[in-house]
C-alpha positions as protocol buffer text, in pm:
chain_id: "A"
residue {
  index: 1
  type: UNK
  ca { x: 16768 y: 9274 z: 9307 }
}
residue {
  index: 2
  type: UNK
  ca { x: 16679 y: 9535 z: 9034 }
}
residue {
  index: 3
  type: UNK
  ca { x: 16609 y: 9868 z: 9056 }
}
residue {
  index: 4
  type: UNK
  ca { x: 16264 y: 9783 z: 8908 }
}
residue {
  index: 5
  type: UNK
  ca { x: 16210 y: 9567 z: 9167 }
}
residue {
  index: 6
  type: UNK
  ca { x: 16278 y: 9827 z: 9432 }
}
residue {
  index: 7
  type: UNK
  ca { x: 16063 y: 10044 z: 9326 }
}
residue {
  index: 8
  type: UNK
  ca { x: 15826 y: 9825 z: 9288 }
}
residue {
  index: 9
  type: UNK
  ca { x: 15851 y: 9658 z: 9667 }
}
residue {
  index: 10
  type: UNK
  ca { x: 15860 y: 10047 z: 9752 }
}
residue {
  index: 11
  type: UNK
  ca { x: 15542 y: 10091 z: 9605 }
}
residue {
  index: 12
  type: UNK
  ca { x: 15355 y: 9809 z: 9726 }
}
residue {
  index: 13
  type: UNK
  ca { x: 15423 y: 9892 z: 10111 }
}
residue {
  index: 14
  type: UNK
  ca { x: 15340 y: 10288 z: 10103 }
}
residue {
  index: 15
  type: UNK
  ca { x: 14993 y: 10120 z: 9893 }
}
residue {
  index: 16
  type: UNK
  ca { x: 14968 y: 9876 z: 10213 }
}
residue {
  index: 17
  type: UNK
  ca { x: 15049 y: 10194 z: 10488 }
}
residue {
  index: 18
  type: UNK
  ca { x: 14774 y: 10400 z: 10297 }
}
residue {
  index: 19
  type: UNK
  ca { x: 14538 y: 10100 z: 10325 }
}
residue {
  index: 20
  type: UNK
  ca { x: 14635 y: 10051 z: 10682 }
}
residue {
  index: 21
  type: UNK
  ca { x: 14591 y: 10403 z: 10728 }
}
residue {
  index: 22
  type: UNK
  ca { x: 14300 y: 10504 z: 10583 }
}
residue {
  index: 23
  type: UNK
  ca { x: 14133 y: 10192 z: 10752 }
}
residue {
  index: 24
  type: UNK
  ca { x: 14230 y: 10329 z: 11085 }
}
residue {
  index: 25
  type: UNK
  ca { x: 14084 y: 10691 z: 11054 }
}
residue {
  index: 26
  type: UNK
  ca { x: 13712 y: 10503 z: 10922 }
}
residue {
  index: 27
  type: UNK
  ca { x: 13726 y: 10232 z: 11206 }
}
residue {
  index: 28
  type: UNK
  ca { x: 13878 y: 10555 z: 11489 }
}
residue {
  index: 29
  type: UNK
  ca { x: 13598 y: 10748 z: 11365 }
}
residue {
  index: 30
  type: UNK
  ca { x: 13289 y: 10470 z: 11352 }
}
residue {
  index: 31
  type: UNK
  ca { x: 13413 y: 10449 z: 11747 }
}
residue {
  index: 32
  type: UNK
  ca { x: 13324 y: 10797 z: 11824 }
}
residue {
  index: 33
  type: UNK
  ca { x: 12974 y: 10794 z: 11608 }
}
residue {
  index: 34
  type: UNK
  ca { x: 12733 y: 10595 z: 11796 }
}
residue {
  index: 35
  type: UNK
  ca { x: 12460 y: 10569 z: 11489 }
}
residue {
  index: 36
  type: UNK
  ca { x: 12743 y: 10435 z: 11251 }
}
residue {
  index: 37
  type: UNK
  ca { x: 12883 y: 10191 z: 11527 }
}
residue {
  index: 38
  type: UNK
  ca { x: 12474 y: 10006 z: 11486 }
}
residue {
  index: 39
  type: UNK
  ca { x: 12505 y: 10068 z: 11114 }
}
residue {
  index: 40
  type: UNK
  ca { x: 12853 y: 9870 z: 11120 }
}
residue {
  index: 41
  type: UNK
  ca { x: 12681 y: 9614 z: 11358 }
}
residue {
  index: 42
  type: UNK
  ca { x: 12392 y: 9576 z: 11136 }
}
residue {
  index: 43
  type: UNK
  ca { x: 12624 y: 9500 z: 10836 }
}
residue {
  index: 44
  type: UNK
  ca { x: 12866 y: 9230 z: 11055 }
}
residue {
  index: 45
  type: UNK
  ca { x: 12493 y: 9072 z: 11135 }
}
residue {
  index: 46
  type: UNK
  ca { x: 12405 y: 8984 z: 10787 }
}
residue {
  index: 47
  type: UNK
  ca { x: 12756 y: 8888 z: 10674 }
}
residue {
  index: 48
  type: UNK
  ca { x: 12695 y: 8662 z: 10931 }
}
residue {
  index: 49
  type: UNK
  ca { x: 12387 y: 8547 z: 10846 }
}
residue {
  index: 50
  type: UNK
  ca { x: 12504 y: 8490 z: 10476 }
}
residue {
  index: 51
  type: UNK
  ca { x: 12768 y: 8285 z: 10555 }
}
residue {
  index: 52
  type: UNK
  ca { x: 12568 y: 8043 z: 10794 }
}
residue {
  index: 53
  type: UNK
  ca { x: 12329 y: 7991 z: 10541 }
}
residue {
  index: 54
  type: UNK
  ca { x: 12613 y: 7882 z: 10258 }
}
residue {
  index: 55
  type: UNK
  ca { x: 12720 y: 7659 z: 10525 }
}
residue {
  index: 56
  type: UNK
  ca { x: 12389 y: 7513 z: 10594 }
}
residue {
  index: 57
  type: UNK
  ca { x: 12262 y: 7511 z: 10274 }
}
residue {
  index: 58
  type: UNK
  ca { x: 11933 y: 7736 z: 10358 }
}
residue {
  index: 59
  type: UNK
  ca { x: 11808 y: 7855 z: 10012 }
}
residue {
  index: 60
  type: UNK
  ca { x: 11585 y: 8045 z: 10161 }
}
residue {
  index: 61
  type: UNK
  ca { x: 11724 y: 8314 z: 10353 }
}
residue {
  index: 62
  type: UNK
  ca { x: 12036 y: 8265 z: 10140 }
}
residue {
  index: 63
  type: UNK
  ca { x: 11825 y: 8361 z: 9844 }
}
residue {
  index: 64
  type: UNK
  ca { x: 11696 y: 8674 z: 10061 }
}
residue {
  index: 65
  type: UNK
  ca { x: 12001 y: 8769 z: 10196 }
}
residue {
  index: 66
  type: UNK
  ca { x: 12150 y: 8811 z: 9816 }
}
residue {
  index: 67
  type: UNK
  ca { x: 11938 y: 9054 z: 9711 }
}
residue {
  index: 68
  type: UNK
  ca { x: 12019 y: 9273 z: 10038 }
}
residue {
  index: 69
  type: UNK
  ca { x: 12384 y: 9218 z: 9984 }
}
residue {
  index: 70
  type: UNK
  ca { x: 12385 y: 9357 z: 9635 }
}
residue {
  index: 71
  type: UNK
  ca { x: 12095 y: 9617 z: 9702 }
}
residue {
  index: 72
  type: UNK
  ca { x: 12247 y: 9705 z: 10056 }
}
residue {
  index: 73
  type: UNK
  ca { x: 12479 y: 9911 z: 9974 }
}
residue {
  index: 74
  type: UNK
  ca { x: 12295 y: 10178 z: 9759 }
}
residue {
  index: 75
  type: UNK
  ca { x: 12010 y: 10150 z: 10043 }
}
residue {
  index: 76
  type: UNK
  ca { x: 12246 y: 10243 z: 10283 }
}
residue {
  index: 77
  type: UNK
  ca { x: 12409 y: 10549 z: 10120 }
}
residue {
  index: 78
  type: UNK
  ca { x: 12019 y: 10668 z: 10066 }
}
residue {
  index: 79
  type: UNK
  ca { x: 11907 y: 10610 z: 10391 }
}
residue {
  index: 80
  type: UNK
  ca { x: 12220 y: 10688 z: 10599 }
}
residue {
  index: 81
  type: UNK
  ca { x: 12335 y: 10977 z: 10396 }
}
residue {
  index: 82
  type: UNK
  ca { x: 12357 y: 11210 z: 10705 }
}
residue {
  index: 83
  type: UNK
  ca { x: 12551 y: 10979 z: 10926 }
}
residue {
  index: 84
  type: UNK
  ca { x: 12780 y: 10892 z: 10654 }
}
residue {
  index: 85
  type: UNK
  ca { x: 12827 y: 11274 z: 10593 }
}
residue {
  index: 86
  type: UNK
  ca { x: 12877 y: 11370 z: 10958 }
}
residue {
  index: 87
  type: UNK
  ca { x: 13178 y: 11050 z: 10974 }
}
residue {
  index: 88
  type: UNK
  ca { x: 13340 y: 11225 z: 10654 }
}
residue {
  index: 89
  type: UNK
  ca { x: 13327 y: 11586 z: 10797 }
}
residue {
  index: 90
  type: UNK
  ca { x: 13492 y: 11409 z: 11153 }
}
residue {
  index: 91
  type: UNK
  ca { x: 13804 y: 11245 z: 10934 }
}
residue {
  index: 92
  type: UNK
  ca { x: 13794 y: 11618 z: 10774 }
}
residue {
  index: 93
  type: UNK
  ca { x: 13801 y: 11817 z: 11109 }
}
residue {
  index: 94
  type: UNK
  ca { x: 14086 y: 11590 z: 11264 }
}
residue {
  index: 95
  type: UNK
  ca { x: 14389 y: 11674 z: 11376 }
}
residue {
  index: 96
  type: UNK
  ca { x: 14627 y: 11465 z: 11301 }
}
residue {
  index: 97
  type: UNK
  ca { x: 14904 y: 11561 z: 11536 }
}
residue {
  index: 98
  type: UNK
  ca { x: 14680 y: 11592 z: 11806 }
}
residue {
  index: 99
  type: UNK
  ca { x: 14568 y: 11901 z: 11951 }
}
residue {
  index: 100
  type: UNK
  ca { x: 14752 y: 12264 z: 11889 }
}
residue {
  index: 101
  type: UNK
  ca { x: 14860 y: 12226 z: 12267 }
}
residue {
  index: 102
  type: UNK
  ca { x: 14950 y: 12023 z: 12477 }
}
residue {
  index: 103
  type: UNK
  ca { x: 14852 y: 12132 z: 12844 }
}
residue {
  index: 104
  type: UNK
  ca { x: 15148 y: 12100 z: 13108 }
}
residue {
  index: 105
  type: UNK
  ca { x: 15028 y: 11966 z: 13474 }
}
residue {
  index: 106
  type: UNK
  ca { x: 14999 y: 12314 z: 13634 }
}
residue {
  index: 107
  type: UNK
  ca { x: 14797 y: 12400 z: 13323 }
}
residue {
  index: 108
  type: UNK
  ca { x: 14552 y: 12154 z: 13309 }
}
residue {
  index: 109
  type: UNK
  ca { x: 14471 y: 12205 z: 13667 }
}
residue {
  index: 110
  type: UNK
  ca { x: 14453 y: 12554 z: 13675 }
}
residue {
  index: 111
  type: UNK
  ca { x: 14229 y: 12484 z: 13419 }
}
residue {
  index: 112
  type: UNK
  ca { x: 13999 y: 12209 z: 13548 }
}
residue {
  index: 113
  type: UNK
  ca { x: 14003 y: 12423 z: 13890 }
}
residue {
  index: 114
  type: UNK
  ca { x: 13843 y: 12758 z: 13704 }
}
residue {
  index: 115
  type: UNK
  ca { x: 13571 y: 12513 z: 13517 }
}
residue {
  index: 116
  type: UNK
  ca { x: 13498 y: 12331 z: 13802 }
}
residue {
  index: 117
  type: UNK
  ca { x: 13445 y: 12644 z: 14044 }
}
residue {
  index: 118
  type: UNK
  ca { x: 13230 y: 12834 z: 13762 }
}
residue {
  index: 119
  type: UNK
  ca { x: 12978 y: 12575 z: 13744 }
}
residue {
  index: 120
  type: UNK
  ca { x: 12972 y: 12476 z: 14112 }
}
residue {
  index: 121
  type: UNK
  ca { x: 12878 y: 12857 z: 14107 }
}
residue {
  index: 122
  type: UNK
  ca { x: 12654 y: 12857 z: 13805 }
}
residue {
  index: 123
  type: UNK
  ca { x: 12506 y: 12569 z: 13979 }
}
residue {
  index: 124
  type: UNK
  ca { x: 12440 y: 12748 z: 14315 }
}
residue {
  index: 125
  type: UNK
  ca { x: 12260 y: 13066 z: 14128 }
}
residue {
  index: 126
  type: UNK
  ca { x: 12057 y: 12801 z: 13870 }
}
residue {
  index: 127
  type: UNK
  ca { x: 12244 y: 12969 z: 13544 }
}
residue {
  index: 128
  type: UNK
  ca { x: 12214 y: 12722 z: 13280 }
}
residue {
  index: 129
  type: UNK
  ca { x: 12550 y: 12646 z: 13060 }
}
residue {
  index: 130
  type: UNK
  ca { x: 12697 y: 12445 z: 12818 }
}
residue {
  index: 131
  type: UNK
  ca { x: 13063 y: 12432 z: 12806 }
}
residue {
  index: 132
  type: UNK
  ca { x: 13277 y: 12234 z: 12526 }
}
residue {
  index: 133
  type: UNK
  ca { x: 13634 y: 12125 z: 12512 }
}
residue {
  index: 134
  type: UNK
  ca { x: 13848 y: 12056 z: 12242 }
}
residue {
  index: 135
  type: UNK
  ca { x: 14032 y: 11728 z: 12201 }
}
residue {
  index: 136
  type: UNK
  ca { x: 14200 y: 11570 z: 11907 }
}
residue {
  index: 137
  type: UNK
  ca { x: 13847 y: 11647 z: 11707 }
}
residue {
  index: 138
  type: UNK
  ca { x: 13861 y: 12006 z: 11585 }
}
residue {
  index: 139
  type: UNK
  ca { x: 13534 y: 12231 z: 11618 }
}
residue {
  index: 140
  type: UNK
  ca { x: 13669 y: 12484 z: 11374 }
}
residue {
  index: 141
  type: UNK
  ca { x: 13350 y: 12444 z: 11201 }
}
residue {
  index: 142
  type: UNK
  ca { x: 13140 y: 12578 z: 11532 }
}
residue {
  index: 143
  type: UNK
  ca { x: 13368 y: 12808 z: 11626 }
}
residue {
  index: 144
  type: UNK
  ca { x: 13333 y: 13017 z: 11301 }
}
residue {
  index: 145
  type: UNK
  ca { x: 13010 y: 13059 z: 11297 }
}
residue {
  index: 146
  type: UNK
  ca { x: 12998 y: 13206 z: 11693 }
}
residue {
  index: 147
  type: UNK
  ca { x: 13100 y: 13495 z: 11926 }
}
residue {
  index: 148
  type: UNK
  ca { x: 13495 y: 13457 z: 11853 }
}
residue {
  index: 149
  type: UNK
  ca { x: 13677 y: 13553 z: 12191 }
}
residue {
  index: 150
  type: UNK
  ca { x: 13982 y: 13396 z: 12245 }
}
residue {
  index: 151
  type: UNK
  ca { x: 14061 y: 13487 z: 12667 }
}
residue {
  index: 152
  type: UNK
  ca { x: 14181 y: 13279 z: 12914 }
}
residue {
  index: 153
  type: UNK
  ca { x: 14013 y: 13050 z: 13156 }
}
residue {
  index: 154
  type: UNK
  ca { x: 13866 y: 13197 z: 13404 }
}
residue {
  index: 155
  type: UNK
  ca { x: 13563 y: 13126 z: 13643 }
}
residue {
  index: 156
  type: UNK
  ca { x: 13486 y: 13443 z: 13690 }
}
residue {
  index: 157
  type: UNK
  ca { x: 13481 y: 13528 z: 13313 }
}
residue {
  index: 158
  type: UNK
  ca { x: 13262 y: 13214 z: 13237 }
}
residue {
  index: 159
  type: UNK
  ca { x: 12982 y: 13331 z: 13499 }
}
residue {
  index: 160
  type: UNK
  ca { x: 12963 y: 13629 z: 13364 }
}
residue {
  index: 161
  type: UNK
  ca { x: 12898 y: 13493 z: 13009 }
}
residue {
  index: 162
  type: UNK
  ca { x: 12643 y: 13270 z: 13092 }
}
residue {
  index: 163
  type: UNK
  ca { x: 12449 y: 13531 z: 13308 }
}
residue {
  index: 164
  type: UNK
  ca { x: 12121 y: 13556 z: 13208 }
}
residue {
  index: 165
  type: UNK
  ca { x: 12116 y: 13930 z: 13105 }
}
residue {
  index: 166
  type: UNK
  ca { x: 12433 y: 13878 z: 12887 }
}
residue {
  index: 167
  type: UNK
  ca { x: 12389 y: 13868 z: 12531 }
}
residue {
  index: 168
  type: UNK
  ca { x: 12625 y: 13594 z: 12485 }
}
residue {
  index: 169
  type: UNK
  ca { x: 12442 y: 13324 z: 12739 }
}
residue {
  index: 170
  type: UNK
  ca { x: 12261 y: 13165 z: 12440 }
}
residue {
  index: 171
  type: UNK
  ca { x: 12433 y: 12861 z: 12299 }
}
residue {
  index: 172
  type: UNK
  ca { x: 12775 y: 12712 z: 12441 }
}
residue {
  index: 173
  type: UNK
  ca { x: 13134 y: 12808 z: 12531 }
}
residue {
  index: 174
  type: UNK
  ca { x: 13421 y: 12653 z: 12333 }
}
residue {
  index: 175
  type: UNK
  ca { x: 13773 y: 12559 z: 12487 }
}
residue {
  index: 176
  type: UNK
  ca { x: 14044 y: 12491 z: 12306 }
}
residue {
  index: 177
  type: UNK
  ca { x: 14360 y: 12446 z: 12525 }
}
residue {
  index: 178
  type: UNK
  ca { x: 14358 y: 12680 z: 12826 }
}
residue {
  index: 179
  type: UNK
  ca { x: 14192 y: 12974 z: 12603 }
}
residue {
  index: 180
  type: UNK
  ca { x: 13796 y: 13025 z: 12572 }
}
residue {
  index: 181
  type: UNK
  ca { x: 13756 y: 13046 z: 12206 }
}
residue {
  index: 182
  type: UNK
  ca { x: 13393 y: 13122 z: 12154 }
}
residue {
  index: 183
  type: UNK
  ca { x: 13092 y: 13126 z: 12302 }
}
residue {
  index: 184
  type: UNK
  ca { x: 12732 y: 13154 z: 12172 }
}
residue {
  index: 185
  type: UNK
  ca { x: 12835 y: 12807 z: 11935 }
}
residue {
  index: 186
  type: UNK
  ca { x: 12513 y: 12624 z: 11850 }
}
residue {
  index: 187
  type: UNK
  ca { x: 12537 y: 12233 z: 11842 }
}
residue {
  index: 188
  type: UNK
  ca { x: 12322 y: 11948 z: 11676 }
}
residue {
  index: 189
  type: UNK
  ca { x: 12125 y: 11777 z: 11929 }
}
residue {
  index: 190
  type: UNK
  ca { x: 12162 y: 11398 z: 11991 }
}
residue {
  index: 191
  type: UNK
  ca { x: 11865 y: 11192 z: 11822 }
}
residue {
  index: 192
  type: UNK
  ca { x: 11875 y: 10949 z: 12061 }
}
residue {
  index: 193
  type: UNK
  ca { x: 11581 y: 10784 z: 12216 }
}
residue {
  index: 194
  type: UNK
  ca { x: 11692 y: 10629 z: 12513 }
}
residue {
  index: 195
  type: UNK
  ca { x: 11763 y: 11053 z: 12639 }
}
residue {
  index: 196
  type: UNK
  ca { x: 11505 y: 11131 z: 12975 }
}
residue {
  index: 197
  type: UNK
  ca { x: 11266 y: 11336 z: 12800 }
}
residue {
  index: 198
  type: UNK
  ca { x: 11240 y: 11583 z: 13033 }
}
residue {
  index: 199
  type: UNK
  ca { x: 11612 y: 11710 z: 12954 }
}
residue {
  index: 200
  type: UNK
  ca { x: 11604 y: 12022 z: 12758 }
}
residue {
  index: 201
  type: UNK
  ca { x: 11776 y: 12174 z: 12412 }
}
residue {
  index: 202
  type: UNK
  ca { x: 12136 y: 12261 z: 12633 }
}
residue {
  index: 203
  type: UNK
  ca { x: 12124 y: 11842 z: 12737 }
}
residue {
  index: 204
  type: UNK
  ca { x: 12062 y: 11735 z: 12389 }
}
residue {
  index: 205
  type: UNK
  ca { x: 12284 y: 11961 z: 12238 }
}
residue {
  index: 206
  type: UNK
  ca { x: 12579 y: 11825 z: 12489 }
}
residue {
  index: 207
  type: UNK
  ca { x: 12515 y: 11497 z: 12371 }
}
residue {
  index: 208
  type: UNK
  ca { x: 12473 y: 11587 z: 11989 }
}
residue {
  index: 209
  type: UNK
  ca { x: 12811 y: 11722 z: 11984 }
}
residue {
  index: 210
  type: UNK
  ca { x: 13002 y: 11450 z: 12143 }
}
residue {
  index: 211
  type: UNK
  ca { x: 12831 y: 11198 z: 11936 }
}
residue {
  index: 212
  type: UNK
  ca { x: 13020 y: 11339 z: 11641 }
}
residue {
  index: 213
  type: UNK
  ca { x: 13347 y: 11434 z: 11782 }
}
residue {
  index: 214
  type: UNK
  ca { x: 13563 y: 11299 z: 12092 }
}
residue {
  index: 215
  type: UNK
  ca { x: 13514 y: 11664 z: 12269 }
}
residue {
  index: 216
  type: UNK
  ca { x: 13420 y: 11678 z: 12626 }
}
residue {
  index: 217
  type: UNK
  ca { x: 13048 y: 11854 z: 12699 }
}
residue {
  index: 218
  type: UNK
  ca { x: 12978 y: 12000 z: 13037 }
}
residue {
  index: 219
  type: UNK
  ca { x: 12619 y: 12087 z: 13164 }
}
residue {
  index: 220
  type: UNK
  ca { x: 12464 y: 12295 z: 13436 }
}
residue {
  index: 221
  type: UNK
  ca { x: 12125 y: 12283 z: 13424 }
}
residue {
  index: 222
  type: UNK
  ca { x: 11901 y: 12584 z: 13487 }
}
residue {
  index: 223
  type: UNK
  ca { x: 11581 y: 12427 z: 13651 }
}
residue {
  index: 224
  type: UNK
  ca { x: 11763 y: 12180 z: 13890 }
}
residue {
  index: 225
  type: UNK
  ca { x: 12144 y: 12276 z: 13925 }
}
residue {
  index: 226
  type: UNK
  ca { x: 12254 y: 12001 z: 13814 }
}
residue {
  index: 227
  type: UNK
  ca { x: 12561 y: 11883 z: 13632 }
}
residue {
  index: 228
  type: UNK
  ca { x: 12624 y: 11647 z: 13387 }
}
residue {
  index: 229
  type: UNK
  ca { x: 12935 y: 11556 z: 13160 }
}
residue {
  index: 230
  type: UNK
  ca { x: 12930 y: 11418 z: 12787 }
}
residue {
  index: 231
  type: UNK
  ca { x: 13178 y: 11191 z: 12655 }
}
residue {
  index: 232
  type: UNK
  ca { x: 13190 y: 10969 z: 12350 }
}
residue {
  index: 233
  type: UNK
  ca { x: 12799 y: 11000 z: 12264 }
}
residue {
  index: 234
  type: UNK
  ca { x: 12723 y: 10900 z: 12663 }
}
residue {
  index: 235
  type: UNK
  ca { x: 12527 y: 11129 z: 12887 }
}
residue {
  index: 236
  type: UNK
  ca { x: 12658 y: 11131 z: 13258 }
}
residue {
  index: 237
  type: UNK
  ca { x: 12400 y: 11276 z: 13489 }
}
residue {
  index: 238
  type: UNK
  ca { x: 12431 y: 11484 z: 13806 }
}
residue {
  index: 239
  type: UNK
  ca { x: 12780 y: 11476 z: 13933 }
}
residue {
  index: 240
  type: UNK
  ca { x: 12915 y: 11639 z: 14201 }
}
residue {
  index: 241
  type: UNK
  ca { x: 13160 y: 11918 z: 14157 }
}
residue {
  index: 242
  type: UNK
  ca { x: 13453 y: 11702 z: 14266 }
}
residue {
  index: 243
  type: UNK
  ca { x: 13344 y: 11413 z: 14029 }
}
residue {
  index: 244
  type: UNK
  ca { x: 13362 y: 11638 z: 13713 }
}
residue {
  index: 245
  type: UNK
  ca { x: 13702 y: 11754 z: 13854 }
}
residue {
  index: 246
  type: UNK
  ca { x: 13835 y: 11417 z: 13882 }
}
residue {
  index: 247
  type: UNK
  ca { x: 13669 y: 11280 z: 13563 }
}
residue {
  index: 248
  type: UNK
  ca { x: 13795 y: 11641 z: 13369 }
}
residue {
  index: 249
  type: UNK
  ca { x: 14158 y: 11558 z: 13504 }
}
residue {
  index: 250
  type: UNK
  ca { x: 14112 y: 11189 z: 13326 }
}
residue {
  index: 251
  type: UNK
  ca { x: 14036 y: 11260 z: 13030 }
}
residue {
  index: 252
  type: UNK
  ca { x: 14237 y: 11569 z: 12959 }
}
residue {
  index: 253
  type: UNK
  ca { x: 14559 y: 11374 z: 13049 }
}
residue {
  index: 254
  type: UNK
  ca { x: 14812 y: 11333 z: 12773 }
}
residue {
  index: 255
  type: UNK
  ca { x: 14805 y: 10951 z: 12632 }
}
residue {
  index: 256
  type: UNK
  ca { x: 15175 y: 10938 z: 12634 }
}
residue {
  index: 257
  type: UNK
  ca { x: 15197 y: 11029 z: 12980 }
}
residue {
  index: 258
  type: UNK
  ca { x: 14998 y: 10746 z: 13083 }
}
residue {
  index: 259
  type: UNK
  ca { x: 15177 y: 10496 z: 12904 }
}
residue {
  index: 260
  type: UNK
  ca { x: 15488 y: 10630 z: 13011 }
}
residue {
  index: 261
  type: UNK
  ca { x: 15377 y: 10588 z: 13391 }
}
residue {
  index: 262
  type: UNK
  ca { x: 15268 y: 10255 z: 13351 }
}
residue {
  index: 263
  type: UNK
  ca { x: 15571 y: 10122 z: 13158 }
}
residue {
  index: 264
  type: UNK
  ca { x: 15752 y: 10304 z: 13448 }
}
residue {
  index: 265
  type: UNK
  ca { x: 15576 y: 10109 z: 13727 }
}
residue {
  index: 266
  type: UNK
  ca { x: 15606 y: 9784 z: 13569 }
}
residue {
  index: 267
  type: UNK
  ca { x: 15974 y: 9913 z: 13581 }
}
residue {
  index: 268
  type: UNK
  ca { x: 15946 y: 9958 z: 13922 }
}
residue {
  index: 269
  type: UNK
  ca { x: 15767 y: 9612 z: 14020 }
}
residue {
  index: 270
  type: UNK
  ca { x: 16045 y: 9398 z: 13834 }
}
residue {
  index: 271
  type: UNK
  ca { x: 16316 y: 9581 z: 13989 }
}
C-alpha cells in the first residue's frame, strides 16, 4: 500500500465521520424542535407518495408531485425560515461536551430539594414563577440579555425574587448547574395550538423555550397555584410537589450513570 493511498483512505473516513457527524447534530436537534419534527414528517410523506406512484404508474399525482419536489425546497426555506433559523441557532448554542458541570448525588438533591420547597411555597402564597434549567442546550443567548446573578440555590433566595414587589419577578430564573444565573430572562412563547387557552404568557413562555432547547421549564402559576413542568416541547400540568421532585431527579441524572447501573444489574442477574 502507498503512501498515496493512505492518505487517501485517511481522507475518505474523517469525510464519512463529518458526514456521520454532522447528520447526527441535524437529526438530535429536529428531535428537540417539535415544528421541524412535522416539517421532516411532511417531507418523508411525499417521498413516499412519489415513490408509490413510480411504482404504480399514476401520471397523475406523479406529474404533481414533481413539480413539489423540485419547487419544495425553495418553498420551504421561504416559508419555514424561522424554524430553520431557530434549529441552526440550537446546533450553535450546544455544548458539545455536555454541560460545564456535572452535578454529584448530594448536589443534585440539594438542589432539586431548594426548587422543589420554593415553589411548594410560591405555590402556597399564589406567586407566579418561571424557573429554567440548563442541560446540554446552552441559554447563553437569554442569559445575556437579563439580570446576571450568579448565587447559589436557594429556596429562600428564589421566593424572594419572584415576590411581587421585587423588581426582578418579571420574566424567568435561569439555572445552570447548582448556581442561579439570571433572572428577569424573557422567552419565546410556544405557537402551539393544541395549549388550554386560558394559560397565560409565564405557561407559553415555559413551553416556547423547551421547544427550542432540551432545558427543563418549571411553572407556578399565580391565579391557581399550580405547577407544571416543560420538557422536550410537552406541557405537564399540575403536579404535585413530590412529582416535580421525582420527575426533576430523572431528568437531571447523568446518562452515563444510568447506563452504568443497568449494565451493572444485568451483571448482577447473570451472576
Amino acid at each position: 500500500m502507498t503512501f498515496d493511498s493512505v492518505v487517501y483512505i485517511t481522507k475518505s473516513i474523517i469525510d464519512i465521520l463529518l458526514l456521520c457527524l454532522a447528520i447526527y447534530y441535524i437529526l438530535k436537534s429536529l428531535s428537540k424542535n417539535v415544528k421541524m419534527v412535522l416539517i421532516f414528517k411532511g417531507i418523508i410523506v411525499v417521498v413516499v407518495l412519489k415513490l408509490l406512484s413510480d411504482i404504480f404508474n399514476l401520471v397523475t399525482i406523479g406529474f404533481l408531485l414533481d413539480y413539489v419536489i423540485e419547487w419544495g425546497i425553495l418553498a420551504l426555506i421561504v416559508i419555514f425560515q424561522p424554524e430553520i433559523r431557530n434549529v441552526l441557532e440550537q446546533i450553535g448554542r450546544s455544548q458539545l461536551l455536555g454541560r460545564h458541570k456535572t452535578l454529584t448525588v448530594d448536589e443534585r438533591e440539594r438542589m432539586v430539594y431548594e426548587i422543589v420547597s420554593a415553589m411548594d411555597s410560591l405555590r402556597k402564597s399564589r406567586i407566579g414563577a418561571l424557573i429554567v434549567i440548563e442541560r446540554d442546550n446552552s441559554l447563553n443567548d437569554y442569559i445575556q440579555k437579563s439580570k446576571k446573578i450568579y448565587a447559589d440555590i436557594s429556596s429562600d433566595l428564589l421566593m424572594s425574587i419572584f415576590f411581587p414587589n421585587n423588581p426582578l419577578h418579571d420574566g424567568g430564573v435561569i439555572i445552570q448547574g447548582d448556581k442561579i444565573t439570571c433572572a428577569r430572562s424573557v422567552f419565546p412563547t410556544s405557537e402551539n395550538s393544541k395549549i388550554i387557552k386560558r394559560l397565560g404568557t409565564r405557561h407559553r413562555a415555559a413551553l416556547g423555550i423547551t421547544e427550542i432547547t432540551d432545558c427543563i421549564s418549571l411553572v407556578v402559576s399565580e391565579e391557581t397555584g399550580r405547577l407544571s413542568m416543560a420538557i422536550g416541547g410537552e406541557l405537564r400540568y399540575n403536579l404535585t410537589p413530590e412529582e416535580i421532585r421525582v420527575m426533576l431527579l430523572e431528568e437531571l441524572s447523568p446518562k452515563k450513570n444510568l447506563m452504568i447501573e443497568e449494565e451493572a444489574d444485568s451483571d448482577e442477574k447473570d451472576n
